[in-house]
C-alpha positions in Angstrom: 196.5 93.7 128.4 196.6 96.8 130.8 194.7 99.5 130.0 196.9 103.0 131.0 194.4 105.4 132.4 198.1 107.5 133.5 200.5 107.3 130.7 202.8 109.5 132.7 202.4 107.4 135.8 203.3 104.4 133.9 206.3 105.7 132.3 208.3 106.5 135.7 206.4 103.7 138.0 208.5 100.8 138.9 206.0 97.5 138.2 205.9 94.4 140.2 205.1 91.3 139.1 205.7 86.9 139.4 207.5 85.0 136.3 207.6 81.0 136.8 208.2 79.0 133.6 207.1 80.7 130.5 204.6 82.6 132.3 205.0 86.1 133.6 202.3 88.2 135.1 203.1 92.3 136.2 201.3 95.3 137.5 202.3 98.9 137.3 200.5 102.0 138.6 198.9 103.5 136.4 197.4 100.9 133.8 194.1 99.2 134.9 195.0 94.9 134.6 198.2 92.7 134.1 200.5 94.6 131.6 200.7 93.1 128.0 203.4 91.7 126.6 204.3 95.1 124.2 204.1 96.8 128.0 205.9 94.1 129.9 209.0 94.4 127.7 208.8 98.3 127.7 209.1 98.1 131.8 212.1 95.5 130.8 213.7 97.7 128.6 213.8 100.4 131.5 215.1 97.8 133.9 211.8 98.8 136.4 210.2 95.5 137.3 210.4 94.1 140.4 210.3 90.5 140.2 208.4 88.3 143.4 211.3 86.1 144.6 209.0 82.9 144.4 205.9 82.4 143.3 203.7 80.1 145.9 202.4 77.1 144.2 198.8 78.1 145.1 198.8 80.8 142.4 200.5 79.4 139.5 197.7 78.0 137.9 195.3 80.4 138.7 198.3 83.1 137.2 198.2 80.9 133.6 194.8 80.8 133.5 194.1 84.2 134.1 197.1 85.5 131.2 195.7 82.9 128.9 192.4 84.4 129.0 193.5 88.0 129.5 195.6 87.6 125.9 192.8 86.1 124.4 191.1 89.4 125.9 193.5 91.1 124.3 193.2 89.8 121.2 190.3 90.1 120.5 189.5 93.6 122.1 191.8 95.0 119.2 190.4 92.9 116.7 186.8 94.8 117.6 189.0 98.2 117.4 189.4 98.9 120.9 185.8 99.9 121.4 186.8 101.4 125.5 187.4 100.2 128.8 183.5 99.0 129.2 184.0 96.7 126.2 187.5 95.4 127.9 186.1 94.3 131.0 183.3 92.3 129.7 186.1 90.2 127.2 188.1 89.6 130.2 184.9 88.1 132.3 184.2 86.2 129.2 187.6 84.8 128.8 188.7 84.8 132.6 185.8 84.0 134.4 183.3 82.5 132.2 185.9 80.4 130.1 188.8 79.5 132.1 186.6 79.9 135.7 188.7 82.1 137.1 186.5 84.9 139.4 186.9 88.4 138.5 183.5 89.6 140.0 184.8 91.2 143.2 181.4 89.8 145.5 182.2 86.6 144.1 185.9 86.3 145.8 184.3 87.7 149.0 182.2 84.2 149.1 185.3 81.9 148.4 
């Protein structure tokens, strides 16, 4: 789920994003993360998604891990009422990182 720190930035922003099998995976300026489902089909709905041609093989695993986790994020970040942004990024380390091992923590990727 993306968190939109510039509603009006989203609204008019074209998003960009890979879609292989039932996965699909887009950014947009103006929201913090991968869009959610609810935002993905808004951007549909506007016809203002740009879709990656291919998606190299390298990154489709690491793409489904990282939604799996991020709805699971999502999921249970509105179960606890939405609690902030703070609360948000520590459910998708949890889910990302520390349950599916996919590295979020920026220093980390520096030493892969």
């Amino acid at each position: 789920m993306g968190i939109i720190i510039d509603e009006d930035l989203y609204k008019i922003a074209t998003a960009h994003g890979y879609r292989f099998d039932d996965t699909e995976m887009v950014w947009c300026a103006g929201v913090v993360g991968a869009l959610s489902p609810s935002q993905r089909k808004f951007k549909k709905a506007q016809g203002k998604i740009i879709w990656e041609e291919s998606t190299p093989e390298s990154l489709k695993e690491r793409i489904k891990k990282f939604q799996e986790g991020a709805d699971e994020a999502e999921e249970r970040y509105n179960k606890e009422g939405r609690p902030g942004i703070k609360r948000w990024l520590e459910l998708i380390k949890e889910e990302v990182e520390e349950k599916r091992g996919i590295l979020v923590d920026e220093k980390k990727h520096l030493k892969e």
